[in-house]
N, C-alpha and C positions, 0 to 999 in steps of 0.2 A: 550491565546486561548487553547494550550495543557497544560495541568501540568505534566503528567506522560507519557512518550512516551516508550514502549514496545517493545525491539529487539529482536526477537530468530535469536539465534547464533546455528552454529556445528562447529563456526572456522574456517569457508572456505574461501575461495578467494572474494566469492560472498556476502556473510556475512558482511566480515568487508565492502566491497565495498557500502551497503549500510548503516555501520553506519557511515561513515561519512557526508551520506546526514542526518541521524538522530539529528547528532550532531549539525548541519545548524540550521535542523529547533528548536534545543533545545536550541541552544545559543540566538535567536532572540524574543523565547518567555516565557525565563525563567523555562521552563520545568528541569524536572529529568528525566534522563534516567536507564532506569531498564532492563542489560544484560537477559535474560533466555537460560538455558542450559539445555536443558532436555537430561539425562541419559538415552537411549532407553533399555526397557525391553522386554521379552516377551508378547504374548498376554496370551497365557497359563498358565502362571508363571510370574503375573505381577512387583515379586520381585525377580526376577534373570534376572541380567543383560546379555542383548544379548555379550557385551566383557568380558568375568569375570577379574578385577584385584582388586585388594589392594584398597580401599578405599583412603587411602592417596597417591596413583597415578594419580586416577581422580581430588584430590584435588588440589595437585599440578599442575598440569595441564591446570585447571580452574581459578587459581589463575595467573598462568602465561600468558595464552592465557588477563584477564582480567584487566592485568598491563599492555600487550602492546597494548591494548586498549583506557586503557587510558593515554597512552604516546601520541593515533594519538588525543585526543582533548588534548593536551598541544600541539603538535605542529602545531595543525590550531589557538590556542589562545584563546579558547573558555572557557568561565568560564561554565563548564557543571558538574550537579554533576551526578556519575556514581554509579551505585547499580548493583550485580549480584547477579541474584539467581538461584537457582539447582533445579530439578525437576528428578525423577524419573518415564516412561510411557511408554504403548505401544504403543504407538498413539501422535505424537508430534502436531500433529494439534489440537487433541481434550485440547492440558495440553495446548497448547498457549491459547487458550481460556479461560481454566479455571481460569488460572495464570492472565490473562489482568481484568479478572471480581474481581480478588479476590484481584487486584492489584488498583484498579480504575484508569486503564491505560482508556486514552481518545484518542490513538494514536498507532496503533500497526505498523512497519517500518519491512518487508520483503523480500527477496530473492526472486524471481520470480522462480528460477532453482537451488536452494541449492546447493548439490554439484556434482549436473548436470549440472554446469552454462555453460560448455561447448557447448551443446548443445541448439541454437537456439530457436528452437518451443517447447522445452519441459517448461512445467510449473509443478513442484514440488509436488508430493500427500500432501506434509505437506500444502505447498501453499492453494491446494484446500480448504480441510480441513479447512482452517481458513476462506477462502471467501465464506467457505456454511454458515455462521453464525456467521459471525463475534458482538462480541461482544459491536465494536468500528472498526472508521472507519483503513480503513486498505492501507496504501502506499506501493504497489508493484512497484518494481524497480528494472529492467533488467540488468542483470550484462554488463556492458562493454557500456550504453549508458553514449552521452555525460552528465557530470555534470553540475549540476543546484544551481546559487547560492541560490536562492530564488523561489518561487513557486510565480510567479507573474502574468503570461496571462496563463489562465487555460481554457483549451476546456472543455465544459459539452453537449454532445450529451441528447437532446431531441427527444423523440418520442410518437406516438399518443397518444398510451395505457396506458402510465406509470403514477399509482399512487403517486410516492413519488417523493420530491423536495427536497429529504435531501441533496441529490450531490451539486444542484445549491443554497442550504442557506448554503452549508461550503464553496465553492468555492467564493461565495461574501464576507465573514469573511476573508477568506485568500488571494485571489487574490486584483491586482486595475484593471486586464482586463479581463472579463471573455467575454466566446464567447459563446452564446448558438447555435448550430446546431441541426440543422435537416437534413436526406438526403432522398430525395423522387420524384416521378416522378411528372409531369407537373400537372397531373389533383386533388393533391392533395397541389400542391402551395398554395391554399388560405387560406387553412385551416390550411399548416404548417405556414405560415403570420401571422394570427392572434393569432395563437397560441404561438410564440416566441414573440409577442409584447407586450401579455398579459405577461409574464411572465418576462420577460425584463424593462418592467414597473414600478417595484421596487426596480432596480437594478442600480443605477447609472452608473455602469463604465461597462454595459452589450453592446455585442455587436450582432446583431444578420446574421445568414447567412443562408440561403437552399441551399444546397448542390442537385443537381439531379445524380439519381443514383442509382441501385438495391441492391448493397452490399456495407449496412452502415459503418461494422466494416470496410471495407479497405476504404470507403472516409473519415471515421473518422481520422485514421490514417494517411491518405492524407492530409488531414487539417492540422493537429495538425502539419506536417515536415512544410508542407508550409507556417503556422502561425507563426513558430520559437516560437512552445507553451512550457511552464514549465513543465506543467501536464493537464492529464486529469481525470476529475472526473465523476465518473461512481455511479450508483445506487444498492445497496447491493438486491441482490434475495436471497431467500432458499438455492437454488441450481444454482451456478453461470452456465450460458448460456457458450454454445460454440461459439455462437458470441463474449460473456464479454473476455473469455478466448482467442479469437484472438487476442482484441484490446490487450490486456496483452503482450501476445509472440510477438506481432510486433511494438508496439509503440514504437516511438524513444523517449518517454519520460516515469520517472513515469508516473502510475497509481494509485488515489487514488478508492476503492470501498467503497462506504460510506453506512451504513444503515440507515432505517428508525427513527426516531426520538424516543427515548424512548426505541427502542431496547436495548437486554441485554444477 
């Protein structure tokens, strides 16, 4: 299902914390993993480096952080093959993208809070940056929630308006229990019924639920603790919502944000 899964790295706490969820899903479906490290520049002076050193300082460096990388998939056992590569940019959201496109990554695996992980509610400008247009779907994963061994019962929030179904045809590829929700008040039960039935209908291992309730992202999130769910897969926008961006900062589980089909 994945062939090339995509990590940008700074080397943080937070960082490696999610490649070894990376490593999971690349040991299981034979995938390569491809570290990126992108060099921050200025925006002024796109070839001077915001740290000035020695070239062979960064390298070594990079080299090093990239060896005890992969010492952590020799000691989960994972036969994973690991690739790192260097980027120079002002903008480290705009070079993930361009690196995942130029990479035919089908998998990009992110820091929620880079090396802000400390902080709770915050989500990462590089983060955004990559969920305004992700290239390929994108697994955000909060520093410090429980670990997952597998991505197997995966929440997919439905709602009225939404054009694409990219979320709920990866989450049926990946998952064996997937849960379609909706969360909505009394008088539009019928129409969230048939609308989850319709779409559940193709879906063998689909489960469906209506949630009642005014604010989706926190019964989303309700859900997903109470379901004791892997992940939740979400739908890629232009510009991700402040709703998307909640379910983010407070799921206790990955987030995948998946785009539309043929996006690029």
């Amino acid at each position: 299902m994945f062939r090339r899964i995509l990590i940008p790295t700074d080397f943080s706490t937070a960082s490696e914390w999610v490649f070894d969820d990376a490593v999971r899903i690349a040991a299981r479906t034979g995938a390569e993993v491809v570290i990126l490290h992108v060099r921050m520049t200025w925006a002024s002076h796109p070839d001077e480096l915001r740290f000035p050193a020695d070239p062979s300082l960064y390298e070594y460096a990079e080299q090093l952080e990239l060896e005890r990388l992969r010492a952590r998939v020799n000691d989960s056992n994972a036969a994973v093959a690991t690739r790192l590569i260097v980027r120079q940019a002002p903008d480290a959201g705009n070079e993930i993208c361009r690196t995942a496109t130029a990479e035919e990554a089908d998998l990009i695996v992110i820091a929620t809070h880079a090396r802000h992980h400390v902080a709770h509610l915050f989500v990462g400008s590089t983060t955004i940056a990559v969920l305004r247009d992700p290239p390929a779907p994108v697994l955000a994963i909060r520093y410090g929630i429980r670990k997952r061994t597998e991505l197997r019962r995966i929440i997919v929030p439905v709602h009225f308006e939404q054009t694409s179904h990219a979320a709920l045809e990866l989450a049926a590829r990946v998952g064996s229990e997937i849960h379609l929700v909706t969360v909505c008040d009394d008088e539009r039960r019928v129409r969230a019924t048939e609308l989850l039935h319709s779409l559940a209908a193709s879906i063998p291992n689909a489960v469906t639920n209506i949630v009642k309730g005014s604010d989706a992202q926190r019964e989303i999130v309700r859900y997903a603790t109470k379901a004791d769910a892997d992940a939740i897969f979400l739908n890629a926008n232009t510009e991700p919502s402040e709703g998307k961006l909640d379910v983010i900062r407070n799921a206790p589980v990955p987030v995948m944000v998946v785009p539309p089909a043929g996006a690029a």
